[in-house]
N, C-alpha and C positions, 0 to 999 in steps of 0.2 A: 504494500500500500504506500503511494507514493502523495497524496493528495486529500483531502476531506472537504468537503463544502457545509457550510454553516446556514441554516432559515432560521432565521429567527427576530424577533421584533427587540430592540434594545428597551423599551420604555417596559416592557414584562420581568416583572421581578425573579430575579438570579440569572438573566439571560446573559449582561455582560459578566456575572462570575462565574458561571461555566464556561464561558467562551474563555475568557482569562485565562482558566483551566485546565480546555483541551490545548491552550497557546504551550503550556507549559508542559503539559505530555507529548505535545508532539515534538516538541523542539528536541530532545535526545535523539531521536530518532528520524531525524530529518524529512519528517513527512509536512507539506506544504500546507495551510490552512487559509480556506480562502472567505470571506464573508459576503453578505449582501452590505451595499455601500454605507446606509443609515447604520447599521452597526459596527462596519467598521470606522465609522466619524465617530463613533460615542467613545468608540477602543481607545481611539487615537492611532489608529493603526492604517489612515489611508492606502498603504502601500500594501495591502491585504483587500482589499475592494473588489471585488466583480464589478466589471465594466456594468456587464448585463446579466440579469437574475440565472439567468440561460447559461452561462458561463460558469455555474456553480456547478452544472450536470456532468460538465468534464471530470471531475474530480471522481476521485474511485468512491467514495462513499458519499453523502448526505446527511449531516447531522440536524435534525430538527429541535429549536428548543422551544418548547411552547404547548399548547395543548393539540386537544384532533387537529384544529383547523389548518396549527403548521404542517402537520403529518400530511394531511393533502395536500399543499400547499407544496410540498417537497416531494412527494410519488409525484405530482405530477410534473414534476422540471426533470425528474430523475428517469422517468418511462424514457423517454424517447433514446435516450443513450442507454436503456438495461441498467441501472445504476441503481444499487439498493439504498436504504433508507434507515437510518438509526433513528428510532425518537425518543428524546428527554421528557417525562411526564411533566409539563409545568401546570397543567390545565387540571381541570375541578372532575371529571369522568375518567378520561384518558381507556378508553374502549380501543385504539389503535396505538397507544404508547407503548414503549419497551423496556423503560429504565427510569428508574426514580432519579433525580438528581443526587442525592449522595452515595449512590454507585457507580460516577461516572469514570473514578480511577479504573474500577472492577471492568466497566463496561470497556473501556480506554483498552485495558491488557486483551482482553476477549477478541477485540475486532485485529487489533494487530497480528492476534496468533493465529488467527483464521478460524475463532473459537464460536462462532456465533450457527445461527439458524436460521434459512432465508424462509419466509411466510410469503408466497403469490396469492396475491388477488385479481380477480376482474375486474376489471375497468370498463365502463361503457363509454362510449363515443356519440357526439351528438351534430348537427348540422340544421339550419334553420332553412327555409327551400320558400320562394317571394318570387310568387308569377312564374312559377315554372322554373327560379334560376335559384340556384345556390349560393347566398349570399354570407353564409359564416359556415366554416371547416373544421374538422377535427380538434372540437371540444371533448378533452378527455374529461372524465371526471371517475373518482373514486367512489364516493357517495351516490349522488343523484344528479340528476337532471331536474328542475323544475321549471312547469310554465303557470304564471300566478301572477295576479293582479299587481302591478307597483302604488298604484293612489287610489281612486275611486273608489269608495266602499260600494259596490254594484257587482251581480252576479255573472261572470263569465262561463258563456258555453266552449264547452271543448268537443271535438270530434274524435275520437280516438279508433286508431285501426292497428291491427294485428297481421302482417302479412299479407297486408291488402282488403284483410276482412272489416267490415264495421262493427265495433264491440259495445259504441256509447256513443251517446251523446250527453254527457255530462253535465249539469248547472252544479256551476259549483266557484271557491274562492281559486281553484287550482287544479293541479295533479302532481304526483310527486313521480316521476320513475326511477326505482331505487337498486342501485345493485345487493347483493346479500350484505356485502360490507355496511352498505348505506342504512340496511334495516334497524340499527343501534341509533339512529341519527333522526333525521325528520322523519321519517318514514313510520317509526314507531311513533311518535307525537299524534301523530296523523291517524292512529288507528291501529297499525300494519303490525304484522307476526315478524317476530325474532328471527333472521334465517341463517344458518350455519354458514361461515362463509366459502364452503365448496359446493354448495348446490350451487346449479349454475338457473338461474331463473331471473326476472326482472319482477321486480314488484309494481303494481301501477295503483297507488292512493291518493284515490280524491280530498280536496283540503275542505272539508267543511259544503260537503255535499248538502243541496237541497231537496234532496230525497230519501227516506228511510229504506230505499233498497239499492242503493249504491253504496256498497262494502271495497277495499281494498281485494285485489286479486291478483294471482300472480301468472306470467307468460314463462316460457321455454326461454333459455339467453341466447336462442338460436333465432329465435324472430326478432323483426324490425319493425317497431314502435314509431306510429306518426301519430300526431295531437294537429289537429288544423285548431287554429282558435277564431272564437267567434264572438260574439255579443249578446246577449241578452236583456230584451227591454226595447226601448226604444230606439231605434236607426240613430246609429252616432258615425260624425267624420273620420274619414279612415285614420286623421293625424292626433285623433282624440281616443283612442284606445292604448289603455296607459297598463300595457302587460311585458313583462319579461322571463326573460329563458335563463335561467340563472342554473350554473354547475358549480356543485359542492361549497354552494352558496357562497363564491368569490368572484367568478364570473358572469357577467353581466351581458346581454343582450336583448336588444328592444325589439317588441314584434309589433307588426301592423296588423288587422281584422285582414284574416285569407291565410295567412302565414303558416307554414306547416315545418313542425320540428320533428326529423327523425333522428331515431336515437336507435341505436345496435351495441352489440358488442365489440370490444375492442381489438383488434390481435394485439395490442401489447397487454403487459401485465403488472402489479406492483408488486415492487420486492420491497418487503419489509423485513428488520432482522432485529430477532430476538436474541435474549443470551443464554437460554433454554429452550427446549420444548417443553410445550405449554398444550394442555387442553381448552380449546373454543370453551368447553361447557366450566371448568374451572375458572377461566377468565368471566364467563357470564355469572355466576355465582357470586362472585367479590364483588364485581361491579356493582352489580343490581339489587347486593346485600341479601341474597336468598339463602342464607345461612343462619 
């Protein structure tokens, strides 16, 4: 290991003392440590900076420090190069975290010696399709996909098809499409079952359904999911429909009335790494306190 990349937000408490941290493990060992720029301003360490967030993917690992949201936040700069994923729990659930911050010497020795355990997950991929044309590409996301109201408190219809089939017409705040991963996250808010994260399936949960027979339900991760969105109520301007396509809720994209997002599965995957094996149903247990 010749390189490590750091996510993480300076203003999050312990972020610049682990970082400090790994500056000082790494340095015996001549492995490079690279940050996102705001953090390395706060180091004082400009001369460690990624240009561009993008530039952290080169490094052989990924250090996340923060809670879930870094951990997505870092599978997805690290997919496209194959590049695994450490995460620091600094966050209040930590459902995708791997290391509490006063292990991170422990963890520090683990990764150097090749002592760790790579966890893959699916990733769905999404694209938003306006008149016929493809206007936003390869939205990875780890979690979900969402298309849901940004202002209006007014009911949006969604069109939802499975394969070409039509499965809904929906009144509703939203829909959520959630990978197994993502089921720990909105998706559960929302209603939706727990799901192991090796079934390979999509979850599709409406947000505040206006009907008591619209339940969450789940597809194959082999079909492809399209939502057209629409309106409900009275005829509004195409420039006044105030909804967005939002991935693993960091990503942002604004649709117009006709809009159609489809969403499939990824061919890449997340590598996450742990420093044991670990049981799904032992991590679900702690978390969720069913002990």
């Amino acid at each position: 290991m010749k390189s490590i990349g750091i996510v993480g937000t300076p203003a999050k408490p312990q972020v610049l003392e682990l970082s400090r941290r790994i500056l000082e493990l790494a340095k015996p060992h001549g492995i490079k440590v690279l940050f996102q720029q705001e953090c390395a301003i706060a180091l004082g360490r400009e001369d460690l900076a990624s240009e561009q967030d993008t530039d952290l993917a080169e490094c052989d690992v990924l250090v996340s420090l923060g809670g879930d949201g870094t951990v997505l936040q870092a599978a997805r700069l690290a997919v496209p190069n194959n590049k695994p994923v450490l995460s620091v729990d600094l966050g209040r659930l930590g459902f995708l975290a791997a290391v509490p911050p006063d292990e991170i010497d422990s963890a520090f020795e683990a990764l150097i010696s090749d002592k760790t355990f790579i966890l893959e997950r699916m990733l769905l991929e999404a694209e938003v399709v306006r008149k016929g044309k493809v206007i936003s590409s390869g939205l990875l996301g780890l979690n979900d996909a969402v298309v849901a109201k940004s202002a209006l408190a007014r009911i949006l219809r969604l069109s939802i098809m499975v394969h070409g089939d039509l499965v809904a017409q929906t009144r509703a705040d939203g829909l959520i499409i959630s990978t197994p991963t993502g089921s720990t996250a909105y998706a559960l808010s929302a209603g939706g079952p727990i799901v192991h994260p090796d079934v390979p399936l999509f979850l599709l949960c409406p947000i505040c359904p206006h009907s008591l027979t619209q339940r969450p339900f789940a597809v194959s991760s082999n079909e492809v999911i399209e939502v057209r969105t629409e309106w409900e109520g009275d005829e509004v301007a195409e420039g006044e429909l105030e909804v967005m396509l939002t991935i693993d809720g960091q990503i942002g994209v604004p649709l117009r009335i006709g809009d159609v997002v489809r969403v499939q599965k990824s061919p890449h995957r997340a590598k996450l790494m742990r420093m044991k094996e670990e049981s799904f149903y032992e991590r679900l247990r702690t978390k969720m306190g069913w002990q």
